[in-house]
N, C-alpha and C positions, 0 to 999 in steps of 0.2 A: 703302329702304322697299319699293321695287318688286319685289325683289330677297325680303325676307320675305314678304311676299303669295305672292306665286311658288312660294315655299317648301310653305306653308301650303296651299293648293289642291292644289300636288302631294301632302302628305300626306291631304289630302281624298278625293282621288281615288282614292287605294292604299285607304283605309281601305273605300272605296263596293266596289270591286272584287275586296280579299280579304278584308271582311271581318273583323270585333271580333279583335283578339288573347284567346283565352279558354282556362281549361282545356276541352278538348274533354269537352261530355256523353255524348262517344259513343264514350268510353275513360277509364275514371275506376277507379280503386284496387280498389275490389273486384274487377274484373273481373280484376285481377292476382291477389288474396287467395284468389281461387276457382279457379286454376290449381294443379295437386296438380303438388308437386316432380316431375321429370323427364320429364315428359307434356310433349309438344308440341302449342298450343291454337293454332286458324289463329284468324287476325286475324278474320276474317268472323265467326265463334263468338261472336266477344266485343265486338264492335260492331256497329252498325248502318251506320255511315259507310261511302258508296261509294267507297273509296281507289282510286284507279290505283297510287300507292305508300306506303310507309309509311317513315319514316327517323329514325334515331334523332339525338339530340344530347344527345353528353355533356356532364357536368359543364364548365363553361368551354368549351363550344363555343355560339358564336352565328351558325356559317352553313354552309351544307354547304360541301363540300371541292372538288367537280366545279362544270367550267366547263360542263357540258349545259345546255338549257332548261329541264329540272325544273328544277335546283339553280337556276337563275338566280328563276326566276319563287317559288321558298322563299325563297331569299336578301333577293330586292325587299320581300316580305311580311315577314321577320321583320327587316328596316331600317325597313319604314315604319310598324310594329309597338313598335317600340322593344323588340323582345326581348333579355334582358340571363341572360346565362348564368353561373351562379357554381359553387363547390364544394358550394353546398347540393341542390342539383335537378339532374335529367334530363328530358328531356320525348323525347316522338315526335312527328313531322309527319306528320299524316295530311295526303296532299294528292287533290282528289278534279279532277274536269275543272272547274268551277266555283270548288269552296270548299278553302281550306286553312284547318285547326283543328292548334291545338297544344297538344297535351295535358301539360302539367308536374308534375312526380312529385318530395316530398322525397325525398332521399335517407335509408336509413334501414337498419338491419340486416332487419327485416322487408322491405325493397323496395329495391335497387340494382341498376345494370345493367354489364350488362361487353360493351364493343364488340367487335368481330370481331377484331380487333387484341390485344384480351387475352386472346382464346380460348385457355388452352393447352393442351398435351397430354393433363393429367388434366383439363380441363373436356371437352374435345373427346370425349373415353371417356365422360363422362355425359351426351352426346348422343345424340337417337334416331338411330338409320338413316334414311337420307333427308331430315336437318336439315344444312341451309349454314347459318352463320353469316352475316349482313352488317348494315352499318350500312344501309341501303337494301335494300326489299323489294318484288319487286310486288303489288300487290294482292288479285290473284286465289292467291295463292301464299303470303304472308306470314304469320308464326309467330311464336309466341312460346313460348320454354321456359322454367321458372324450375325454379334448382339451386341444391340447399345449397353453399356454398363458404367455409372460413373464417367460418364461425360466422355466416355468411349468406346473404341468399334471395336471388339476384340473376337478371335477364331477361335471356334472350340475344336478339336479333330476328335471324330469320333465314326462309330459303322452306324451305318442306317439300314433298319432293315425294311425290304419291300421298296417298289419304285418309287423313287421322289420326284 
């Protein structure tokens, strides 16, 4: 009994500290719909939210990959979150010094995302110059490109360097 109390206060505590697990209002579908194929649109453009970084989670992914303090302190929030990752959705972690929001995206021919790992040679060719690919972005630097591919619209997140 002590034992679930325990429990329950420490998910009390996580929720006081990071915060409602929500789709993020301050990255939400259109702001994708409103990105013209092969343009590269900085994060900041298309949100309001103060990211120190931005990271993606694929389909069936529920926790980042690194053992660093970012990933730790996303990991704790989307455990105590009850975040559940399937084949249907993608989402991004906007993580700010305070707040992490998680923004969730169905998956869809109009909207799907291809991590850094799927990038391949002919996607990498319909990249701007000065666009890295990564699952993990900094803030002040973070991108997003959306490319036709196979008969759809898919996000790449990555940093751009220099004005776009």
């Amino acid at each position: 009994m002590r034992f679930t109390r325990f429990i329950a206060s420490l998910a009390t505590l996580a929720s006081i500290a990071y915060g409602p697990l929500a789709k993020a209002g301050s990255l939400d579908e259109d702001a994708f719909r409103n990105i013209p194929l092969g343009k590269a649109t900085k994060f900041s453009s298309i949100s309001s939210f103060d990211a120190q970084a931005v990271c993606l989670l694929q389909p069936y992914q529920d926790r980042l990959p690194s053992r660093d303090a970012l990933a730790a302190r996303v990991n704790n929030y989307l455990a105590a979150n009850n975040y559940v990752a399937d084949e249907g959705h993608f989402a991004f972690v906007l993580i700010g010094k305070e707040a992490i929001e998680i923004a969730a995206f169905d998956r869809s021919q109009k909207l799907d995302v291809l991590a850094r790992y799927e990038v391949s040679s002919s996607v990498e060719e319909m990249l701007p110059k000065g666009f890295a690919p990564h699952d993990c972005a900094s803030g002040q630097s973070a991108a997003f490109i959306k490319i036709g591919f196979r008969a759809r619209h898919y996000l790449v997140l990555g940093e751009a360097a220099g004005a776009l």
